[in-house]
GUDOLO-115174 format. One record per residue (C-alpha): residue in one letter; residue number from 1; x, y, z. Coordinates in steps of 0.2 Angstrom, whole numbers. Layout:
residues N
<residuo = A num = NUM X = X Y = Y Z = Z>;
...
//
This chain:
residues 60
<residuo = X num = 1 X = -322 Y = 135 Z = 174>;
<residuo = X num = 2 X = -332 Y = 119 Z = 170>;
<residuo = X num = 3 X = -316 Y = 112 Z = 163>;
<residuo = X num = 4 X = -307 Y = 116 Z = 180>;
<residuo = X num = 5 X = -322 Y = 103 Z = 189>;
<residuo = X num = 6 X = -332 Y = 95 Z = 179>;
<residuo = X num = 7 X = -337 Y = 83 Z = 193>;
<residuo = X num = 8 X = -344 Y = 97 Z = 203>;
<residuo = X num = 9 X = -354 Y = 105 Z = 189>;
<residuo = X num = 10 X = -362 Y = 87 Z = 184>;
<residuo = X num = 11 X = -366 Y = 84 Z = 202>;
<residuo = X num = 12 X = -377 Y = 96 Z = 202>;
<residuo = X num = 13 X = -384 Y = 97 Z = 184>;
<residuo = X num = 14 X = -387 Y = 89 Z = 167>;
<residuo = X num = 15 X = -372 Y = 84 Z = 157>;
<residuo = X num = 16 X = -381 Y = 94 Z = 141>;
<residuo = X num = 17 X = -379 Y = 111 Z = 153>;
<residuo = X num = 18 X = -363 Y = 104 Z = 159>;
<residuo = X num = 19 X = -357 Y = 106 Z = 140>;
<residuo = X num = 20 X = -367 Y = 123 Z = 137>;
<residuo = X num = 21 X = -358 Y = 131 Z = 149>;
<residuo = X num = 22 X = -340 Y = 124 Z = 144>;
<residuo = X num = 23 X = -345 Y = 128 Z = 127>;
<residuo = X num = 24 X = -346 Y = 147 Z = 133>;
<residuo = X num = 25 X = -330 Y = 150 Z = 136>;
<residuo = X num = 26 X = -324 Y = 157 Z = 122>;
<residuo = X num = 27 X = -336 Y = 169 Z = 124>;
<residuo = X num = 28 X = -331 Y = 174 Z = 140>;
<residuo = X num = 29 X = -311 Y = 174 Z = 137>;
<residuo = X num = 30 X = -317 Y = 187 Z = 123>;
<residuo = X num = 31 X = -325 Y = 200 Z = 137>;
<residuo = X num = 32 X = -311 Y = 195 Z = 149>;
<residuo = X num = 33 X = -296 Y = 201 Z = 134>;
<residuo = X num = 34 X = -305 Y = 216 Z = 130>;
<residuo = X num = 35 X = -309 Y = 220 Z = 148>;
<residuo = X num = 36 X = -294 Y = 215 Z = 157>;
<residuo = X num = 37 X = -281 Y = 215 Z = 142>;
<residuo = X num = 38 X = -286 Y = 229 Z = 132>;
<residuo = X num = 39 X = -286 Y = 219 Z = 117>;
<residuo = X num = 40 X = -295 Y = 225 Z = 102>;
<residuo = X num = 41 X = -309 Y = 212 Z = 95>;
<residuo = X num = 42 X = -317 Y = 216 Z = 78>;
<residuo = X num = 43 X = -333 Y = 213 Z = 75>;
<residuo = X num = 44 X = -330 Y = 195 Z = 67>;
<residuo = X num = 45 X = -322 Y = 187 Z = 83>;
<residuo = X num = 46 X = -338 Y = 189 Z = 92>;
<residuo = X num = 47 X = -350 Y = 185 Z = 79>;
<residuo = X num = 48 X = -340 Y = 168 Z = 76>;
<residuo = X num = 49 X = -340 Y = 164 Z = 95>;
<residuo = X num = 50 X = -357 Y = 169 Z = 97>;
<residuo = X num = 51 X = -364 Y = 157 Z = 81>;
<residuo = X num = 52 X = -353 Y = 143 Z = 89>;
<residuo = X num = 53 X = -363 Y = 145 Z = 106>;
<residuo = X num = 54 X = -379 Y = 144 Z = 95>;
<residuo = X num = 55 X = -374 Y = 130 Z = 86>;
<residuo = X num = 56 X = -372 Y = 122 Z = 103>;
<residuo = X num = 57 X = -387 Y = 126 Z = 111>;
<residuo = X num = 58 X = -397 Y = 121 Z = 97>;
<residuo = X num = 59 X = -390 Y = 103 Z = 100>;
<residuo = X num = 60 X = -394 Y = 104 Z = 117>;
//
C-alpha cells in the first residue's frame, strides 16, 4: 500500500516509518496467499520474511 502513495504516507509520518511499513509487505502478501489463495507456505517463507522485517526495523 505505501508503494501505491508514498506521498500520502510521508505526509503524514516519518520517512523511517514510511519504509517499515513498505518493508512489511512481504509479510502481508504471505497471510493474503494463504488466506485468499490457499497457497501452502512452510515454515521457512515466514521465518525469512519475518527476519527481513527485523533486520529493518533494527535500522530504523
Amino acid at each position: 500500500m505505501t508503494s501505491l502513495c508514498p506521498l500520502a504516507y510521508s505526509a503524514r509520518r516519518s520517512n523511517a516509518e514510511v519504509i517499515v511499513l513498505g518493508q512489511s509487505r512481504p509479510l502481508w502478501l504471505l497471510v493474503i496467499a494463504v488466506a485468499v489463495m490457499g497457497e501452502r507456505v512452510g515454515w521457512r517463507r515466514p521465518l525469512a520474511a519475518a527476519i527481513g522485517f527485523l533486520g529493518v526495523v533494527v535500522i530504523w
